[in-house]
C-alpha positions in Angstrom: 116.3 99.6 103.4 114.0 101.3 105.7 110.8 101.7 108.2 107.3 102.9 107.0 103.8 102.5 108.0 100.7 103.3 105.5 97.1 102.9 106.0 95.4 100.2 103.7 92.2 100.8 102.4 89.1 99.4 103.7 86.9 99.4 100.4 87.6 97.0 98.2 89.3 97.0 94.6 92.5 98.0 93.4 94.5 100.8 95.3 98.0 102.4 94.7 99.3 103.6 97.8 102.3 105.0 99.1 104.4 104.7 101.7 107.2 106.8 102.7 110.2 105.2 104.5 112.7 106.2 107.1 115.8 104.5 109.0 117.7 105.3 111.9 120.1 107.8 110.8 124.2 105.6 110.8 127.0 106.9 113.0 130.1 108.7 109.9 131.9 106.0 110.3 128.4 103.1 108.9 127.7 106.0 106.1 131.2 106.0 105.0 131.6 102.2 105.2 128.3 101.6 103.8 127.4 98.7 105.8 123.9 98.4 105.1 122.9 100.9 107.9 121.8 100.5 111.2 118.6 98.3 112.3 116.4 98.9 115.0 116.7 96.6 118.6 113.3 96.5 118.6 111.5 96.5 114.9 108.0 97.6 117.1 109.3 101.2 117.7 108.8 101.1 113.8 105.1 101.4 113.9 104.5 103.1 117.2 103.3 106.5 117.5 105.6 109.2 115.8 106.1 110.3 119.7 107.7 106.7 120.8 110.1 107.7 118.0 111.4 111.6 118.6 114.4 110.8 120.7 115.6 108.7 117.5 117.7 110.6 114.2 116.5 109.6 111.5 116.6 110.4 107.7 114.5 109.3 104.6 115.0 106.5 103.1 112.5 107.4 100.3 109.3 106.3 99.2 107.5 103.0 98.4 104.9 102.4 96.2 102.4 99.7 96.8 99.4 98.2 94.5 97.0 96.4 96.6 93.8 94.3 95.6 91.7 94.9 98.8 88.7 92.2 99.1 86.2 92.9 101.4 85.9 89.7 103.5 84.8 89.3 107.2 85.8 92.9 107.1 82.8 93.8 109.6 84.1 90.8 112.2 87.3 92.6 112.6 85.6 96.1 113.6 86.3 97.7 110.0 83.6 99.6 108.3 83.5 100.1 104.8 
């Protein structure tokens, strides 16, 4: 289990995208126990700006691969341009 944050794609049809993942890096003790890891107080600092997250240690958690159907609705209400 991890964190990651990918861009979808504004123009409609099928895209493969890929996200790749991180969590906060477990004291010796949670990596030797294998708890499950440690979770984040507050899940936001997630998708903030890789600067709100440089005092954490982290380490990869791998990579995630999506498929998304992207329909171009009301995307021009929302401030997106395709």
């Amino acid at each position: 289990a991890g964190y990651g944050v990918c861009h979808v794609p504004s123009a409609p049809g099928c895209h493969r995208v890929t996200c790749v993942t991180w969590r906060p890096q477990g004291t010796r003790g949670q990596r030797l126990l294998g708890t499950g890891g440690p979770q984040l107080r507050v899940p936001e600092v997630a998708v903030a700006g890789a600067g709100e997250r440089f005092r954490l240690r982290t380490e990869s958690a791998g990579t995630v691969t999506l498929q998304l159907g992207v329909v171009a609705r009301n995307m021009a209400r929302f401030g997106v341009a395709l």
